[in-house]
C-alpha angles and dihedrals in degrees: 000000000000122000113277095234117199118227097015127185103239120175127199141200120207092014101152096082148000119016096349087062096046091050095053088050084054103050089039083063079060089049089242124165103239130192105212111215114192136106103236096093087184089055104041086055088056095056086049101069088043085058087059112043078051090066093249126109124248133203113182118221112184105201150113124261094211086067101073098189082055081058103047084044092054087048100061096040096059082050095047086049102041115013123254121349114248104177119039117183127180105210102146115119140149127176142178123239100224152112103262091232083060094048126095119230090233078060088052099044084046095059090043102051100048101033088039107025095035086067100043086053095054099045093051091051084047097049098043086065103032102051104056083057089043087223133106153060144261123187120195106207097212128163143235083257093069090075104024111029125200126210122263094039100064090152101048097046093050083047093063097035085058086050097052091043094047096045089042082058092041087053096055086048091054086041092055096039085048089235122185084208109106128211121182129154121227106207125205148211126221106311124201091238122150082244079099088062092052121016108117106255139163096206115130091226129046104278125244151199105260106241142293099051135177143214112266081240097074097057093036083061094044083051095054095045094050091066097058087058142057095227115154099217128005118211104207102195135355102271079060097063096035088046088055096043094032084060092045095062109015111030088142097056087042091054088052087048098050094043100061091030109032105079093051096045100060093051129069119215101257120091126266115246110238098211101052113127129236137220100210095108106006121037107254114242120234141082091277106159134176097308130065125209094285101083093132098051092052142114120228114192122020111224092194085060091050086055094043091052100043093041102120095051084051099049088050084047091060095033086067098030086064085044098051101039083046091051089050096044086047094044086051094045092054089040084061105045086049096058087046090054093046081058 
């Protein structure tokens, strides 16, 4: 477990709305300094004030994380500001609800380069501090779509598998060079964001989450208690883990399943507005904050992460509980043999 350090430099991307809001509520509970990356200044103020209420520090970074110079500037003003970054997490995402024979290739090149390249920005802003310390952390939010894809978010899908490709590589690197710097990657299930109100998108009805799907919360804890350990992979919520297994052994079934279902099951039954804007190329105005329009179709607390974080007091629980229960069947059964032999 790494050392809980008060008063921590955290910095996140995409931290205006959705999960990266919700993360930065999460770490400001914890009175951490937090640079703030998106490119929604109104909302990022916004987040701001909520850090600290919350009893954190904010420093707002408009920018976008396909520009990697914008990223290597907003690193080292949140270090000129608050001191060496300890928590770096890549948040930052955007997609396109589409066929891919109906998508363009400058569509393709957007998502990329913000859900892929954004985190290899900011991995690389965040390296080029933490390893000549030999301290910190970068997690990587992926998702439970950069092992098993789905159809009509092709970019977004080849996005998190990237990330999950180029941080498995980055891990071996800090392993071989015997590096204190941690990288792990906390991967998600579907999450009630407002990414659902603006993300670009041809379906006929208003895109979803498919369920089910879970309160921003849930991931933005995972998140925060990921950076107190020096876990590989995190599994937020059960679909996760049964999304990732379930592609290990059975890809073939699951193609079958995801292409009769897939399509359904990421739109809701009311009609998309044609004239909704979307925030591929442009941020999207409005007070959007961490949670989307499904509140009341959304878990609030993962069992399966409350097992994944408490495991190894589990696993010393039932340790002694076999112990135990093996001493007292032992102690019966000699009871036993001693009363047969006193016949």
């Amino acid at each position: 477990m790494m050392d809980s350090i008060a008063h921590r430099v955290v910095v996140i991307t995409g931290a205006s709305a959705g999960l990266g809001r919700a993360i930065a509520q999460a770490f400001a509970r914890e009175g951490a300094s937090i640079g703030l990356v998106a490119r929604n200044r109104e909302r990022l103020e916004a987040a701001k004030v909520e850090v600290e209420q919350l009893g954190g520090k904010a420093l707002v970074l408009v920018g976008d994380v396909a520009d990697a110079q914008r990223v290597e500037e907003a690193a080292a003003e949140v270090e000129g500001e608050y001191g060496p970054i300890d928590v770096w997490v890549n948040n930052a995402m955007t997609s396109v609800f589409s066929p891919f024979n109906q998508m363009t290739a400058e569509e393709f090149r957007r998502v990329t380069e913000v859900t892929y390249l954004g985190a290899v920005h900011g991995t690389m802003a965040a390296l080029k501090r933490m390893l000549p310390r030999n301290r910190g952390m970068v997690i990587q939010v992926g998702s439970a779509l950069s092992d098993r894809s789905i159809p009509l978010q092709s970019a977004y899908c080849g996005a998190k598998h990237g990330m999950r490709g180029f941080t498995d590589s980055i891990r071996c690197e800090l392993i071989h060079e015997k590096s204190r710097v941690h990288i792990t990657m906390v991967q998600l299930p579907a999450m009630n964001t407002p990414q659902f109100d603006w993300v670009e998108s041809r379906l006929p009805n208003r895109p979803q989450p498919v369920p089910p799907i879970y309160q921003p919360e849930v991931a933005a804890n995972a998140i925060v208690w990921a950076s107190h350990h020096r876990r590989r992979e995190i599994y937020v919520g059960l679909p996760t883990v049964k999304a990732m297994w379930g592609n290990k052994f059975i890809r073939g079934l699951l193609d079958l399943y995801l292409g009769r279902t897939g399509y359904t099951s990421q739109q809701t039954d009311e009609p998309e507005r044609p004239e909704r804007p979307a925030n591929l190329w442009h941020t999207v105005p409005g007070p959007f904050s961490a949670h989307g329009r499904f509140d009341a179709r959304s878990k609030a607390f993962s069992t399966q992460v409350w097992l994944s974080e408490n495991k190894w007091g589990l696993g010393i629980l039932l340790a002694g509980g076999l112990t135990a229960a093996t001493l007292f069947f032992k102690s019966s059964h000699d009871r036993h043999r001693r009363g047969k032999s006193g016949r």
